[in-house]
N, C-alpha and C positions, 0 to 999 in steps of 0.2 A: 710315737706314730703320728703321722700327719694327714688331717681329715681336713676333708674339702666343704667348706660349707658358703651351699648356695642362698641368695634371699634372707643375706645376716643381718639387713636393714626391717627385714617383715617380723611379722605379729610372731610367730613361731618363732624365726632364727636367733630374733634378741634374746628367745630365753634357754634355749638351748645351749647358747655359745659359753657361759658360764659353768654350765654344768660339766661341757666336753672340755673346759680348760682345768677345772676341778678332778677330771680324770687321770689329768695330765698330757694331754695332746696338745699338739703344735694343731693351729686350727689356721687355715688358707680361707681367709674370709672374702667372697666374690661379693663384688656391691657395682649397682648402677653407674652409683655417685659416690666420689669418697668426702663429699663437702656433706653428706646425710650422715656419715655412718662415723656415732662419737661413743666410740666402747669407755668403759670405765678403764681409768689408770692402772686399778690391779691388773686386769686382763691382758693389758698392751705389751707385755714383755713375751706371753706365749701365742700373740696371733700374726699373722701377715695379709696384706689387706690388698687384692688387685682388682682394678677397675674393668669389668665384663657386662658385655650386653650381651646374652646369647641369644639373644631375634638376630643380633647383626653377627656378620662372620670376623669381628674385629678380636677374638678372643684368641686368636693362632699366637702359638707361642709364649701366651701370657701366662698359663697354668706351670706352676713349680715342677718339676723331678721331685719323686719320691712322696707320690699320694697313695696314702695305702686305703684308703674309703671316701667317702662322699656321702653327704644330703642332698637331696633335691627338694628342695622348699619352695619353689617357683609358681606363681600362678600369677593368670592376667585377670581373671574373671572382672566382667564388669569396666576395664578399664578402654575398651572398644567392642563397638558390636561384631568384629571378625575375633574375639580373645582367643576359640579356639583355633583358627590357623595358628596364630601366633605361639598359640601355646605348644601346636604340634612342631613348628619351625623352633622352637626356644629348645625341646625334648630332644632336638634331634642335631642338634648344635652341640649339646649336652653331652651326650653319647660319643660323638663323636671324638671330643674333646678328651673325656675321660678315658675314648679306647687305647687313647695315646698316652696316657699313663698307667700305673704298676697297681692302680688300685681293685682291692681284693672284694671288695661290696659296698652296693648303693642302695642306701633307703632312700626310700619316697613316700610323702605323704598326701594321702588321698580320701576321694571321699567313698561312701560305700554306696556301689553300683551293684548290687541283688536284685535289680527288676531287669525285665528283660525292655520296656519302655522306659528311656533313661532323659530328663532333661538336656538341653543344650551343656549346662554347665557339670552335670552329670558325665554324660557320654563324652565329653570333653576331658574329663580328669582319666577317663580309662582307657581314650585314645592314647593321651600324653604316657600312661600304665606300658602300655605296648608296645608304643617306642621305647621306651626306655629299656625295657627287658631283651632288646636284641642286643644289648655290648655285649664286651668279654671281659665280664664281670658277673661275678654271684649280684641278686637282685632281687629284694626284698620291697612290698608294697603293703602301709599301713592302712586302712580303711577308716574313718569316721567321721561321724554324724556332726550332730554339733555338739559344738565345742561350748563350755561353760567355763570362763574366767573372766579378770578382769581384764578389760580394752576390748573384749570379745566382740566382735558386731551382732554375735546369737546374742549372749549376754544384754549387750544393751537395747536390742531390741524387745526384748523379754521385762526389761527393768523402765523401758520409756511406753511402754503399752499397759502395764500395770499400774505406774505410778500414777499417769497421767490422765489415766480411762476407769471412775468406778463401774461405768457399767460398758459394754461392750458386744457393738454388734456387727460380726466378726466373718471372713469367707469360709466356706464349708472344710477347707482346705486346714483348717484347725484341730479337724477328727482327725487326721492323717500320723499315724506312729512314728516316732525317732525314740534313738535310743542317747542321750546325750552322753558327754563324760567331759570332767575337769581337764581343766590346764596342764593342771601338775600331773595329772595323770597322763594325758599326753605327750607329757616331756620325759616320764618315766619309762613308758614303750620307746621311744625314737632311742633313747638313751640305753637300752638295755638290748634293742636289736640288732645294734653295731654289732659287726663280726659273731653273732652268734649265729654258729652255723646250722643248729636245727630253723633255722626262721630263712635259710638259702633258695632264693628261686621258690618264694612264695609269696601268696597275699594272705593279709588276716584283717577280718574286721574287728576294730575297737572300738567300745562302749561301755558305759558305766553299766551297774548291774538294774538300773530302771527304763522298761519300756513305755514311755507316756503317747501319751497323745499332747499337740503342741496346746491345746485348751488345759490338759492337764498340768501342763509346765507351767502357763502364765498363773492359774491358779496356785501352785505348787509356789511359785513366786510370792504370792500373796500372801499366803500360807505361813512363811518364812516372816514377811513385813510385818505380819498381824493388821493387814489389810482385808475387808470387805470387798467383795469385787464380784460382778455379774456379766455372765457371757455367752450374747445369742446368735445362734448359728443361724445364717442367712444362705437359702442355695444360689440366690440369682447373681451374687459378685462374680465380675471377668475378673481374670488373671490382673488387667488393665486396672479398673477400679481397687484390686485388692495391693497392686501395687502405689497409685497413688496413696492408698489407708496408710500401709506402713511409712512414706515416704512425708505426709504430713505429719504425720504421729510423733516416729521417731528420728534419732537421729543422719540415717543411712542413706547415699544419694538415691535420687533413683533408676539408675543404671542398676545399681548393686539390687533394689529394692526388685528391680523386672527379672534378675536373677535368680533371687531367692526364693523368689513363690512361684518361679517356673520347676522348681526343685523341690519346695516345701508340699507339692500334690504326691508326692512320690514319698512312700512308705523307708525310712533308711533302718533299718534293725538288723544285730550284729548277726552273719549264718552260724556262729558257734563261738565256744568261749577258750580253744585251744591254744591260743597265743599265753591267756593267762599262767597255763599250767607252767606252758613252754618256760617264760621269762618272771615265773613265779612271783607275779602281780595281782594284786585284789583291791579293782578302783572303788572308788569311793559312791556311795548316791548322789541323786539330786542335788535333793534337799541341802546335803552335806559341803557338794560343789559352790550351792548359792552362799549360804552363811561364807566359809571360804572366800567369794569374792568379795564380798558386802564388805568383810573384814579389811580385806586388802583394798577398796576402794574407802573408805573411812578413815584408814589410816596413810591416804594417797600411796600406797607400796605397788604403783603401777608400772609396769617395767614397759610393757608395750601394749602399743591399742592400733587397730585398723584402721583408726581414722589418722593416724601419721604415716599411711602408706599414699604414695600419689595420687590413685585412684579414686582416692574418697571427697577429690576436690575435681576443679577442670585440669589442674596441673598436670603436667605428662610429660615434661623435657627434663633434664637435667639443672640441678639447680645455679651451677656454674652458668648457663647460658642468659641467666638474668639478674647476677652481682653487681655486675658496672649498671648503675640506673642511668638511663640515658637523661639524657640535655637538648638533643634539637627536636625542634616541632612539638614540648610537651609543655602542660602548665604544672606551675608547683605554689606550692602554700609552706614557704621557709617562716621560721619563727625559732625565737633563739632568746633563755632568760638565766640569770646567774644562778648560780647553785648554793645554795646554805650549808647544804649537807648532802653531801655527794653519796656515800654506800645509803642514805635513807631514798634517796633519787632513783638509785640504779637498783634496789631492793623494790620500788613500786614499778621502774619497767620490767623488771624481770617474771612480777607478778601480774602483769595485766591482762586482760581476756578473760573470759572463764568465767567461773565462779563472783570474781572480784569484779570485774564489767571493767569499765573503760573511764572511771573514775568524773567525768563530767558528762550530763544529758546523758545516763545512759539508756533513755527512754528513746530516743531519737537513733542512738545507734541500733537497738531491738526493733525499731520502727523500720528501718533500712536492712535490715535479716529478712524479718517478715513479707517485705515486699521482693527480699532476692528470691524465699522459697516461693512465694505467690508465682515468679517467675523462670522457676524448673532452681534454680540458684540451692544452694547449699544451706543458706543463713547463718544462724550463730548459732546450730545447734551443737556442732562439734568441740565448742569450750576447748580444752587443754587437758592432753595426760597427765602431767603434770604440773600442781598446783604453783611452784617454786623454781622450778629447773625447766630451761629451755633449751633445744639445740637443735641445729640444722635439718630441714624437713618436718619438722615438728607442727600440726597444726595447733593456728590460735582462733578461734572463732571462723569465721570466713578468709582467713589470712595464713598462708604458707611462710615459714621462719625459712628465708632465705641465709641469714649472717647472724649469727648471737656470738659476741664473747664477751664475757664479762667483764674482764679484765681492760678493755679497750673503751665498756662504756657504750656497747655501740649492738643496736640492733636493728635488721632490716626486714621488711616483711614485701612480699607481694600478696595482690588482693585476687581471690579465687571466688567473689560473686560476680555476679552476672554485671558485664559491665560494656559499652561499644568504647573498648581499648582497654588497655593494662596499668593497673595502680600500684606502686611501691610506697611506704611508709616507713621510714627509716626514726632511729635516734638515738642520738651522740651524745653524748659527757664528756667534755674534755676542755682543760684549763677554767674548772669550774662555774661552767657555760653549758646548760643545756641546747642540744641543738633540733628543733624535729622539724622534718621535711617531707610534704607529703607531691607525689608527684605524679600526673597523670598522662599518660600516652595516648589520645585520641584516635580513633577508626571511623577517620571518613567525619564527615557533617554532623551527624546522631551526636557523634562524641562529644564536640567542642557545644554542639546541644546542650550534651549531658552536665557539664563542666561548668556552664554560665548557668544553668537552670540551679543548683545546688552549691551553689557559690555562696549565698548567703549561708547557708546552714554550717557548711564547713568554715566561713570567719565567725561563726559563732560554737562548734564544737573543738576546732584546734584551738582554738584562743585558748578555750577554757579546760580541755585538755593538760597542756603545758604547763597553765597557774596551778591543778592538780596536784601535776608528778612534782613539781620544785617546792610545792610547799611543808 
């Protein structure tokens, strides 16, 4: 059978797409960008992979003969303050698309809208609900809360608020009930709803079997750490202030942060447990979910995280449209030193950012984070999903992986803090000569500003950079 899966590049799709090849399906994987989207070699022989935007009408004709189902795993949240037009224009591209094929039912994944006063991003996910349930097609809608895994943006909000804060003085919006549930548990509902027809032309909401309050989660968190932790509820925080908290705190833009706690006022708890019976599932708790990801973040087993989706940077184009680095009107800082030992060379670019920092001054690079988030900027909180392995789309600290192969030696990166013009950092191995070139595109006066004002710092961090990775 052959399933249609949308947003194979997002936090969900990566991990479902293995499971629905494991079933043995032919899987029509839709992606923005196909320069993002690097499945594993097992997988490549049972998927097919076609380039869709569904905001735009460029998808006529692209969708294969012979789709017998579909996921809709689509969301903009966060990534403009219209997401929901977009997202109703994306639902209804969608629909229409699929009405033009033979497929027998579409799941959707969604959030749980049980109040009758529903946030932005709320009432937004059950707009998209409603479009979608007019094809002709059976049409199935999953509900839940948050989610607990790792790459999770709940997740790491939860694990950068606890570690970070022993004591905590927190918006009221803390007492407010969710009902969370794991990863896997999530993967195992989408996975078990395919073509089950008692689940036809319904919705269910999904959630582990704990109704917390989010004070008791970050505690519950602690709990787990065998951390100490103190947390006081203050009534006077606006939505405003509670969103800078998280936005300094953690690691999440703040786009996504004015989202969250426009949503986090609003009680999400499942209206009953009948999908269980249905699809003869019993998720896991908490407590259970955390150990779980701790594990799987310890042992880096991270398959996908949110912060490698576009949204969690300025970036929003396709990454083809910024591969060739341009050459007129910009300055560049080229430097170029012999190689000793080449796999030792290209085993420290492949590991750089993150955890391991930037191998020279990396006080001065944390110094330049700091002042991005001072300035709404991103900074270097988003590190690296992966400690070892890199690939297209992937963020590294403040930096978008535009090119990585390894084989060639060669990595390219654009700069996603806050900057008046656009930065690429590239580097090359080849003929046992490292090559690094960093290059900047000015906007306007500010820029070349910017560029002679930090001019010093940069001949003294690339220099020492370079003497780093070749040694």
């Amino acid at each position: 059978m052959k399933i249609l899966l949308t947003g194979a590049t997002g936090y969900i799709g990566k991990r479902i797409l293995p499971v629905l090849v494991n079933k043995g399906y032919k899987i029509v994987c839709c992606v923005r960008d196909k320069n993002r989207f690097n499945p594993p070699e097992s997988l490549r022989k049972s998927i097919e992979v076609i380039e869709i935007d569904f905001i735009e009408k460029s998808f006529q004709n692209k969708i294969p003969e012979g789709i017998d189902g579909a996921y809709y795993l689509i969301h903009s949240m966060s990534s403009s303050t219209d997401y929901d037009q977009l997202e109703l224009i994306s639902a209804n591209n969608f629909r229409e698309a699929v009405n033009q094929t033979d497929a027998k039912h579409v799941v959707y994944l969604s959030g749980i809208v049980n109040e009758q006063s529903l946030s932005k991003h709320l009432a937004s996910r059950k707009a998209v609900e409603n479009e979608l349930a007019k094809g002709r097609y059976h049409f199935t809608t999953l509900r839940a809360g948050i989610i607990i895994g790792s790459g999770s943006a709940s997740f790491e909000i939860i694990r950068d608020l606890v570690e970070k804060l022993p004591v905590m003085v927190a918006p009221k919006w803390l007492n407010t009930r969710c009902q969370p549930i794991g990863i896997h548990d999530v993967i195992d509902y989408l996975d078990k709803t395919l073509f089950n027809e008692a689940t036809y032309d319904k919705n269910f909401d999904i959630g582990g079997p704990d109704v917390l309050t989010y004070k008791e989660m970050l505690l519950g968190y602690a709990k787990v750490r065998k951390l100490k932790r103190y947390i006081f509820i203050v009534p006077v925080m606006t939505p405003k202030l509670s969103s800078y908290w998280l936005y300094f705190i953690t690691t999440i833009s703040y786009k996504l942060a004015t989202s969250l706690v426009s949503s986090m006022k609003i009680e999400v708890v499942c209206r009953n447990d009948k999908i269980n019976l249905i699809l003869n599932i019993s998720p896991i708790g908490y407590e259970e979910a955390l150990r779980k990801t701790l594990t799987e973040n310890e042992s880096a087993q991270i398959i996908s995280s949110w912060k490698d989706s576009l949204i969690s940077g300025r970036f929003d184009q396709n990454l083809t449209e910024f591969l060739s680095v341009p050459s007129h009107g910009c300055f560049t800082d080229e430097r170029s030193k012999p190689i000793t030992n080449l796999e030792n060379c290209i085993e420290k670019i492949w590991s750089i950012g993150g955890e391991k920092g930037w191998y020279y001054a990396d006080w001065l690079w944390k110094l330049r984070g700091f002042i991005d988030k001072v300035f709404g900027g991103i900074g270097l909180r988003r590190g690296r999903t992966n400690l070892n392995y890199i690939s297209a789309g992937d963020a590294i600290d403040f930096w978008r992986v535009l090119y990585a192969n390894r084989t060639e030696g060669r990595l390219l990166l654009f700069a996603e803090m806050k900057l008046p013009g656009e930065a690429w950092f590239e580097f090359k191995a080849a003929d046992n000569i490292l090559y690094q070139t960093a290059t900047f595109r000015p906007k306007g006066l500010w820029g070349r500003i910017y560029w002679y004002s930090v001019y010093p710092l940069h001949l003294l961090i690339f220099k020492g950079l370079i003497n780093q990775i070749v040694k």
